[in-house]
VEXTOR-805558 format. One record per residue (C-alpha): residue number from 1; residue in three letters; chain; y, x, z. Coordinates in steps of 0.001 Angstrom, whole numbers, always signed. Each point is the difference from the previous one (the first is absolute). Last residue first. Example, Ala and Ser with C-alpha at 12.3 -4.5 7.8 and 13.67 -1.06 7.14 Angstrom:
2
R balo drenpa filum   north    east      up
R    2    SER     A   -1060  +13670   +7140
R    1    ALA     A   -3440   -1370    +660
This chain:
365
R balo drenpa filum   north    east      up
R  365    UNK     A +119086  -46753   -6873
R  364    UNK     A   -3435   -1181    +811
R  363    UNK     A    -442   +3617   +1352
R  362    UNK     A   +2599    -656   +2733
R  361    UNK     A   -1210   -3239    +737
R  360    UNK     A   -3933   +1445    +678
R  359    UNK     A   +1462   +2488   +1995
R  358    UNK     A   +2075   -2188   +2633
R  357    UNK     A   -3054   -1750    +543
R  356    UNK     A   -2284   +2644    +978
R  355    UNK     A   -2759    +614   -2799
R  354    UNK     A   -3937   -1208    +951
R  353    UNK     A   -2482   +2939    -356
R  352    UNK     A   -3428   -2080    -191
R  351    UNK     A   -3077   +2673    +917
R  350    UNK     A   -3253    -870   -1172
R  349    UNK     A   -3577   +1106   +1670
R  348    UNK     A   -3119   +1420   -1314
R  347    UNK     A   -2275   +1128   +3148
R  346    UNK     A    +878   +3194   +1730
R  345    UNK     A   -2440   +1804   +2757
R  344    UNK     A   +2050    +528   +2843
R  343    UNK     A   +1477   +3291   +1497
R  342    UNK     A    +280   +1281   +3652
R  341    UNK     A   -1957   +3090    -507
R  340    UNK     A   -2505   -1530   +2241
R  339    UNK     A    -238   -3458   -2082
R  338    UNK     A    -494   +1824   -3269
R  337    UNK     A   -3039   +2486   +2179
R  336    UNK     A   -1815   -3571    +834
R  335    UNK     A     +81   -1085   -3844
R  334    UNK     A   -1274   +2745   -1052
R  333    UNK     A   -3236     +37   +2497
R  332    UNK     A    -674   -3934    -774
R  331    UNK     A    +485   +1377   -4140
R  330    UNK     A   -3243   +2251   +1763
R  329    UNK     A   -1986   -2060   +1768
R  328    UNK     A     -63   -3161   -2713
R  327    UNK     A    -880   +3061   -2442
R  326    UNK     A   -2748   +1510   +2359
R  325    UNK     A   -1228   -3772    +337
R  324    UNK     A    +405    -377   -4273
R  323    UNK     A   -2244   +3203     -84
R  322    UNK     A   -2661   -1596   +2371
R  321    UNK     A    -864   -3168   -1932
R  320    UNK     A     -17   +2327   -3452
R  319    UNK     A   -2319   +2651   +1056
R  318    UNK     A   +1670   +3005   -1694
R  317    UNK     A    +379   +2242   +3601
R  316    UNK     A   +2493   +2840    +126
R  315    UNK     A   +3061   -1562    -643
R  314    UNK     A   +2089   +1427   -2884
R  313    UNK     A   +3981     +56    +507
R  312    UNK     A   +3302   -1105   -1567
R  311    UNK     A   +2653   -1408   +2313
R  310    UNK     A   +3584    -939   -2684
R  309    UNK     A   +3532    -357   +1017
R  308    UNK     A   +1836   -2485    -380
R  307    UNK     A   +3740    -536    +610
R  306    UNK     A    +810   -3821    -137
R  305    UNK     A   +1161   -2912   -1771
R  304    UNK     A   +1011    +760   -3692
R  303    UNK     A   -2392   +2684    +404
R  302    UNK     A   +1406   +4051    +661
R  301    UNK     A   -3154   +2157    -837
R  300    UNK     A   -2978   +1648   +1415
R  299    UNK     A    +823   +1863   +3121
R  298    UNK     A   -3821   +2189    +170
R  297    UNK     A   -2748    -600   +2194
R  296    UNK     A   -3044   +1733   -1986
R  295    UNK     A   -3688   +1457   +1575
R  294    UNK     A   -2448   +1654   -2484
R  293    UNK     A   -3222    +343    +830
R  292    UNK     A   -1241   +1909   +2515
R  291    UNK     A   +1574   -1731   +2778
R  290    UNK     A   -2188   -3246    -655
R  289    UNK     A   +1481   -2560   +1981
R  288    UNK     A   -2643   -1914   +2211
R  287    UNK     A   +1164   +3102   +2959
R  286    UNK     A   +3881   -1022    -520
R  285    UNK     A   +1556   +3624   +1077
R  284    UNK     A    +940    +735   -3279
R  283    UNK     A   +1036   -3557    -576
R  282    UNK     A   +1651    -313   +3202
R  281    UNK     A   +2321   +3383   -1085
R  280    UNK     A    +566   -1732   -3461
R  279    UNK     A   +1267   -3144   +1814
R  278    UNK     A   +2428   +2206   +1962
R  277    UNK     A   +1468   +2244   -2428
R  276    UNK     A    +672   -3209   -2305
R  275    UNK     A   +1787   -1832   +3364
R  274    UNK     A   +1776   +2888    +983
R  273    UNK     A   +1625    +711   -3632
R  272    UNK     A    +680   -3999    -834
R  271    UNK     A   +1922    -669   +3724
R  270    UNK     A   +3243    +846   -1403
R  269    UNK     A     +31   -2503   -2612
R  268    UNK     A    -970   -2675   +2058
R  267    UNK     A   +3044   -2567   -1046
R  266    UNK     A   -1522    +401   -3258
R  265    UNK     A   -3057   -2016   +1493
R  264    UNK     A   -3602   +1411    -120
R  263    UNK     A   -2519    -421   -2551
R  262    UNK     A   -3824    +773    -268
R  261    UNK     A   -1989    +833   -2885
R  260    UNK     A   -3625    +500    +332
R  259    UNK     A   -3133   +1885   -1528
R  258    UNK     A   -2446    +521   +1907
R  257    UNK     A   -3311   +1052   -1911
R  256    UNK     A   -4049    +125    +372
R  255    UNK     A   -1709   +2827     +92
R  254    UNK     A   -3032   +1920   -1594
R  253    UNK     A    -304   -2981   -2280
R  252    UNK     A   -4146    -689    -819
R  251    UNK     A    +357   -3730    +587
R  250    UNK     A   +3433    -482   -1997
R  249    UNK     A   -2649    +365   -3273
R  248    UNK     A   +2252    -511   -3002
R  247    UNK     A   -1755   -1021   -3017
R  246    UNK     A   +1644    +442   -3430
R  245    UNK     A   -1340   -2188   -2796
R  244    UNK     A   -2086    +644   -3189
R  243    UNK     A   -3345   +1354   +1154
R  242    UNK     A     -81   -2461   +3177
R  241    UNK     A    -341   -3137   -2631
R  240    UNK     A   -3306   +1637    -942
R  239    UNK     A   -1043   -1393   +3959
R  238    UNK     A     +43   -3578    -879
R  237    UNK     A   +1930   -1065   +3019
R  236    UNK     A   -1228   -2581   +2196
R  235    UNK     A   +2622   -1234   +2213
R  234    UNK     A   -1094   -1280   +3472
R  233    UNK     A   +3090   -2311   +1606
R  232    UNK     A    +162   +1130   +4182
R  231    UNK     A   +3561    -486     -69
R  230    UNK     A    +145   +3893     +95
R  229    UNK     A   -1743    +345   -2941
R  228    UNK     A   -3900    +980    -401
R  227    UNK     A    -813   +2077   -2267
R  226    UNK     A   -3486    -377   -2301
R  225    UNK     A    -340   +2719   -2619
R  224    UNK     A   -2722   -1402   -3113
R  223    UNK     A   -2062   +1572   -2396
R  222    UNK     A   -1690   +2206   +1111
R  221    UNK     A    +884    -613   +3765
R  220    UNK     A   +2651   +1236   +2452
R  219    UNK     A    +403   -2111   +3329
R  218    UNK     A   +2553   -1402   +2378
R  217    UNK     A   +2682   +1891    -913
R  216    UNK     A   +3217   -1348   +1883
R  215    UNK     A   +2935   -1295   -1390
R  214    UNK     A   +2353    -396   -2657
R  213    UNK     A    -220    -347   -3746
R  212    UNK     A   +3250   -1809   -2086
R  211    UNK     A    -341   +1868   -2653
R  210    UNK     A   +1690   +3248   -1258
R  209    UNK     A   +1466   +1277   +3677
R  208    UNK     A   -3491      -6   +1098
R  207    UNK     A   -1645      +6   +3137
R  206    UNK     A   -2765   +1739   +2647
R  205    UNK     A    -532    -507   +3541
R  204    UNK     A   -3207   +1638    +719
R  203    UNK     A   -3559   -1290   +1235
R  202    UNK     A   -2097    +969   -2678
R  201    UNK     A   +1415   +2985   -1792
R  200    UNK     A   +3051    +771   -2050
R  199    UNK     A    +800   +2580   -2819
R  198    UNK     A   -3451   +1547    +172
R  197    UNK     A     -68   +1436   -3490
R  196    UNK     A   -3797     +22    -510
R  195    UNK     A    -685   -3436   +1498
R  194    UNK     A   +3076   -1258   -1573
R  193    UNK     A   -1204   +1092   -2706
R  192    UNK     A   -3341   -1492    -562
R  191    UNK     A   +1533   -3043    +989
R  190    UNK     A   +2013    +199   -2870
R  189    UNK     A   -3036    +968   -2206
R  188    UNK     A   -1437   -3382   +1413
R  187    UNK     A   +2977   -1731    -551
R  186    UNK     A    +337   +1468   -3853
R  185    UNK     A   -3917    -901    -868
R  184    UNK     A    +578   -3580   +1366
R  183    UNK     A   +3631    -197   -2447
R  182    UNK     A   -2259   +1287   -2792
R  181    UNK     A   -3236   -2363    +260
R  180    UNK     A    -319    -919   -3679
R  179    UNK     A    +514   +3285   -1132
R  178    UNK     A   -1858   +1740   +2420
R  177    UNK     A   -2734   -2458    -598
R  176    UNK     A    +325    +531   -3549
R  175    UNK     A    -374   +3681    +297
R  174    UNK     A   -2835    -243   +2289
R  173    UNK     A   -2179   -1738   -2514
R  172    UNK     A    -837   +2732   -1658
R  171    UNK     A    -378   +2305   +2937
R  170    UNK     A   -1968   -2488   +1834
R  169    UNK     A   -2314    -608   -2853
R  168    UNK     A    -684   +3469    +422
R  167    UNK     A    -705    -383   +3877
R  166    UNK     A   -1872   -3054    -975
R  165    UNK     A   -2831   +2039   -2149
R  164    UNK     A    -118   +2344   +2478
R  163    UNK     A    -765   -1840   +2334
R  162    UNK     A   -3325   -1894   -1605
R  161    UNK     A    -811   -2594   +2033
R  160    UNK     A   -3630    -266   +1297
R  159    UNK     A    +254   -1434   +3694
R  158    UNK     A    +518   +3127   +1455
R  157    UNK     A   +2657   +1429   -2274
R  156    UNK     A   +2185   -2850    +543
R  155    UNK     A    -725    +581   +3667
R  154    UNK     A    +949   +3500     +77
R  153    UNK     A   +3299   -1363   -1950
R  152    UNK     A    +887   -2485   +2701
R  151    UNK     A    -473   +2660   +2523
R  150    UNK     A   +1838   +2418   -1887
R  149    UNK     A   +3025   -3029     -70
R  148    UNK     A    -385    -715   +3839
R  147    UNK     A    +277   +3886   +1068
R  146    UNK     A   +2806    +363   -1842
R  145    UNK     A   +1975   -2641    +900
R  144    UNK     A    -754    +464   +3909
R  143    UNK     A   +1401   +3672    -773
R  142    UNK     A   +3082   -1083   -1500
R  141    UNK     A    +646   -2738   +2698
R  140    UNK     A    -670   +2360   +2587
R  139    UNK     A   +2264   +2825   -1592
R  138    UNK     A   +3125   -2602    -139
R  137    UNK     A    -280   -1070   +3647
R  136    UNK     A     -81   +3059   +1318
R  135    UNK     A   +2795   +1408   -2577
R  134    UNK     A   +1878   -3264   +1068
R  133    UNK     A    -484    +163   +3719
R  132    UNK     A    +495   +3443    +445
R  131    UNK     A   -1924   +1757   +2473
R  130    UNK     A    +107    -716   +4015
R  129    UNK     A   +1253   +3268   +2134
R  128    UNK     A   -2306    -162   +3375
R  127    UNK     A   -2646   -1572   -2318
R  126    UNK     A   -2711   -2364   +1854
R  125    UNK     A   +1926   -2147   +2347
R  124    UNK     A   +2580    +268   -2492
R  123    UNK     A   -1570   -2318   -2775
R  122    UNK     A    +900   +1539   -3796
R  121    UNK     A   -2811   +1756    -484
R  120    UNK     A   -2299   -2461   +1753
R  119    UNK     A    +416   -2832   -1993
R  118    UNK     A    -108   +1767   -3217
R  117    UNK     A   -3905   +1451   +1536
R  116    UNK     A    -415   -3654    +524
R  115    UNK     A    +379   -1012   -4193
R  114    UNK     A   -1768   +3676    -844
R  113    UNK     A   -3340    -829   +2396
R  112    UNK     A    +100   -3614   -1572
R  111    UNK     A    +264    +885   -3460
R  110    UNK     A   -2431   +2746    +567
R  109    UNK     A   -2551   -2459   +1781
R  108    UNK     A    +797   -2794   -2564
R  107    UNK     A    -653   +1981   -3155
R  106    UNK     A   -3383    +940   +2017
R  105    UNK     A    -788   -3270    +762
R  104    UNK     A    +319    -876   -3849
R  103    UNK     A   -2275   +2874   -1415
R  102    UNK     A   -2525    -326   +2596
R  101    UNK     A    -273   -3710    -745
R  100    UNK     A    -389    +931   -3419
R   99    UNK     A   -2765   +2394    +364
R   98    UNK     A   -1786   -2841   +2174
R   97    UNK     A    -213   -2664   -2911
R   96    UNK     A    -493   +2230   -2726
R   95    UNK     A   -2990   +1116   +2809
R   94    UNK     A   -1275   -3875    +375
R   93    UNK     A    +614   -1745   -3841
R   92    UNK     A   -3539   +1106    -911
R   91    UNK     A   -1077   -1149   +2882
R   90    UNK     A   +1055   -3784    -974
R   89    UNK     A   -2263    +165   -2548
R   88    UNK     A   -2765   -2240   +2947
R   87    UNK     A   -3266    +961    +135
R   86    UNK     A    -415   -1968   +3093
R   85    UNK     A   -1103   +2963   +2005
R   84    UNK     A   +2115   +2561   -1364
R   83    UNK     A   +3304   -2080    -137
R   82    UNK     A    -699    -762   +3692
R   81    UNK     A    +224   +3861    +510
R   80    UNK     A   +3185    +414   -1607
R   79    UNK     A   +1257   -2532   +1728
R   78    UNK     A    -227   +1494   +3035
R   77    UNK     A   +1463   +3129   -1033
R   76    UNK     A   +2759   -1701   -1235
R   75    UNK     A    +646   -1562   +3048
R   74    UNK     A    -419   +3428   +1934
R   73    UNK     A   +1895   +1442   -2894
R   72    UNK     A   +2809   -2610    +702
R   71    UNK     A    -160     +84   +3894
R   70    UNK     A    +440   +4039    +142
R   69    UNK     A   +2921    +461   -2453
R   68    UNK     A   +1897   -2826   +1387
R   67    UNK     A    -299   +1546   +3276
R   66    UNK     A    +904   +3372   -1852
R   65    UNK     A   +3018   -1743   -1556
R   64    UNK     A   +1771   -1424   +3128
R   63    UNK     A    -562   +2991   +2175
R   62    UNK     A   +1395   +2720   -2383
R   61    UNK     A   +3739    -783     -97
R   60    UNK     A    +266    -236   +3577
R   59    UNK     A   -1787   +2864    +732
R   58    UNK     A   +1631   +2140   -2964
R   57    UNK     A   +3286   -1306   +1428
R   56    UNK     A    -298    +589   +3798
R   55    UNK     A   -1216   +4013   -1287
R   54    UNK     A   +2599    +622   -2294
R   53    UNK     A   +3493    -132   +2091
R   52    UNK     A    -932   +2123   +3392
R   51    UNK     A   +1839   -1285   +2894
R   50    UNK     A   -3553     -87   +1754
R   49    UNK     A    -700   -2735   +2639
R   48    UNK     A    -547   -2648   -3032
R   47    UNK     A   -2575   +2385   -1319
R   46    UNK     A   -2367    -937   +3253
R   45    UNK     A    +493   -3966    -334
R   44    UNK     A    -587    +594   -3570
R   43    UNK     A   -3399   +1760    +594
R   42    UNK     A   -1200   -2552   +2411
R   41    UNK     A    +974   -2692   -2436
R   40    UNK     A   -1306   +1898   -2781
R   39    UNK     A   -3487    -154   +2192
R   38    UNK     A    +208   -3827    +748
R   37    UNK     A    +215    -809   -3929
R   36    UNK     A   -3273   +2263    -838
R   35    UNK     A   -2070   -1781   +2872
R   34    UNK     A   +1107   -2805   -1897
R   33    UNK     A    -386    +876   -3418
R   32    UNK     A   -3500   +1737    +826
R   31    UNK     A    -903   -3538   +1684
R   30    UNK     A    +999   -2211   -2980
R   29    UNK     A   -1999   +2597   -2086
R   28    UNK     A   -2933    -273   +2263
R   27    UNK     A    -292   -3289      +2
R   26    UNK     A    +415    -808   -3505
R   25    UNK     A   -3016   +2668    -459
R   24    UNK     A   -2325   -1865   +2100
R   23    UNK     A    +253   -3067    -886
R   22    UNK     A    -359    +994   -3547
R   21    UNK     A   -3433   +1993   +1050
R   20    UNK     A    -907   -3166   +2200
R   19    UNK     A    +308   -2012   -3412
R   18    UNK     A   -1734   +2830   -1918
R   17    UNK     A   -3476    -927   +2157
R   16    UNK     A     +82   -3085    -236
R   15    UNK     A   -2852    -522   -2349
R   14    UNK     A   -1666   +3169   +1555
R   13    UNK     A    -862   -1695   +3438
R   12    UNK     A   +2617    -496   +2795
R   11    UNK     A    -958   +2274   +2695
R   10    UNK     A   -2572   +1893   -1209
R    9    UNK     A   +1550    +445   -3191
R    8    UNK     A   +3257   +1117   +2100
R    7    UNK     A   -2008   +2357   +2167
R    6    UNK     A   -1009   +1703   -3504
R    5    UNK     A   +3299     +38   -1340
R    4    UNK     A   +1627   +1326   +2950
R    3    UNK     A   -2975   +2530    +561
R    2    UNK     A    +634   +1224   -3894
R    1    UNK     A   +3845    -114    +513
């Protein structure tokens, strides 16, 4: 710096001196952040080969910030030494100035590195066996809070606040708060649960027999649950309102159920016993029908129009689209082994008896 400063004096005389010095400095900081810029680059492109989940998103997280980092204490630097030479009290203001900026890039670094590290956890090209949206999704947030609230109180303390002074006014004045935000206390404490209990998870069909709630789960916040219905209406759900209903969750069913009746005509009788022994012999051999569960075709009952009997069986898959095409395939099936035995399938019909002639005299008289 000596030989700079002396070639510089040379150069420009000692009046204008600093002004090369400035020059200088802006320079190189613009230069470190873009030399700095194309080495992430080469990094990323090299941890974008791995499958690994931490390294893409402490690069990604990290490259924004630390350019930042470099061009404001190269700025600040700069103006620190301008300060100097004019006598300016702006140097007083220079280190507050570049604590703080270290203090706010760093909340966005972690917030950054924890908001793509979410990404990745639940993105199969880098898990095999992605986690669970909701407890994903749930920890980030948490963590994100956390780290924005200490930084918020490290900078409190920074700039001369006393801390401890509002963390006791916070406990006085947290019981009005509570009081005056109950119903927001309740949905966050319901979210808490729902996190903890688990009874659904982004992405499955959930509803309720207590209110009219269908659809799919779109997301789980603090406060609210957003599912999407099956006309494609959002409903926002305050989530407290999921500690006094019953939820049923047909995504997490280990089956999904047949259950049919079928009727033949009385003049069928005698083809009942075949017909049963055959439809529960194509279940059984049916390779959508779950054989482990149980498998029913029983006569039912004499209807005012037909003999039915029953066909009560489990398929093995619980996506919805394909269960109704193993249904379709199977009442297809039934109907087929009717028509081999001879039989049809009854439909209500009336009979009119209408007296001979002769008859209807004689019991006139």
């Amino acid at each position: 710096m000596n030989a700079l400063e002396s070639w510089l004096v040379n150069l420009t005389g000692e009046t204008y001196l600093w002004i090369g010095e400035l020059f200088l400095i802006v320079l190189t900081a613009l230069l470190a952040g873009f030399i700095l810029n194309r080495v992430l680059n080469r990094l990323q492109a090299k941890a974008a080969q791995s499958p690994t989940v931490w390294d893409d998103a402490l690069l990604e997280a990290c490259r924004a910030p630390a350019i930042w980092l470099i061009w404001i204490l190269g700025i600040n630097f700069a103006l620190s030494i301008m300060a100097q030479r004019i006598d300016s009290p702006l140097q007083n203001y220079i280190d507050p100035l570049n604590s703080l900026a270290i203090i706010v890039l760093g909340v966005l670094f972690v917030n950054g590195f924890i908001r793509r590290a979410e990404s990745n956890l639940l993105d199969p090209k880098y898990m095999k066996k992605p986690m669970d949206p909701t407890t994903v999704k749930a920890v980030s947030k948490l963590f994100r809070a956390a780290v924005v609230i200490t930084a918020i109180l490290v900078i409190m303390q920074f700039l001369g606040y006393s801390i401890s002074g509002l963390l006791a006014f916070g406990g006085i004045g947290g019981i009005a708060v509570g009081f005056a935000a109950k119903d927001l206390l309740a949905n966050f404490f319901g979210g808490l649960m729902i996190y903890l209990d688990r009874p659904f998870s982004v992405g499955d069909w959930v509803r309720s027999p207590d209110k009219e709630i269908e659809g799919v789960v779109e997301d789980v916040g603090w406060r609210l649950t957003r599912i999407r219905t099956f006309d494609k209406r959002p409903l926002y759900i305050p989530n407290a309102v999921f500690a006094n209903i019953s939820v049923e969750n047909p995504s997490r069913m280990t089956n999904r159920r047949i259950y049919e009746s079928v009727g033949i005509r009385y003049d069928d009788v005698a083809c009942m016993t075949p017909i049963v022994d055959q439809v529960t012999a194509m279940l059984r051999e049916h390779k959508e029908i779950d054989s482990d569960q149980v498998i029913i075709v029983n006569f039912d009952k004499f209807a005012p129009s037909s003999l039915d009997f029953f066909v009560y069986a489990y398929t093995n898959t619980t996506d919805w689209v394909k269960y109704h095409q193993v249904k379709q395939d199977v009442l297809l099936k039934v109907s087929e082994i009717i028509q081999a035995n001879k039989a049809e399938i009854a439909f209500p019909t009336s009979t009119l008896h209408i007296a001979p002639p002769g008859l209807e005299t004689a019991s006139a008289k």
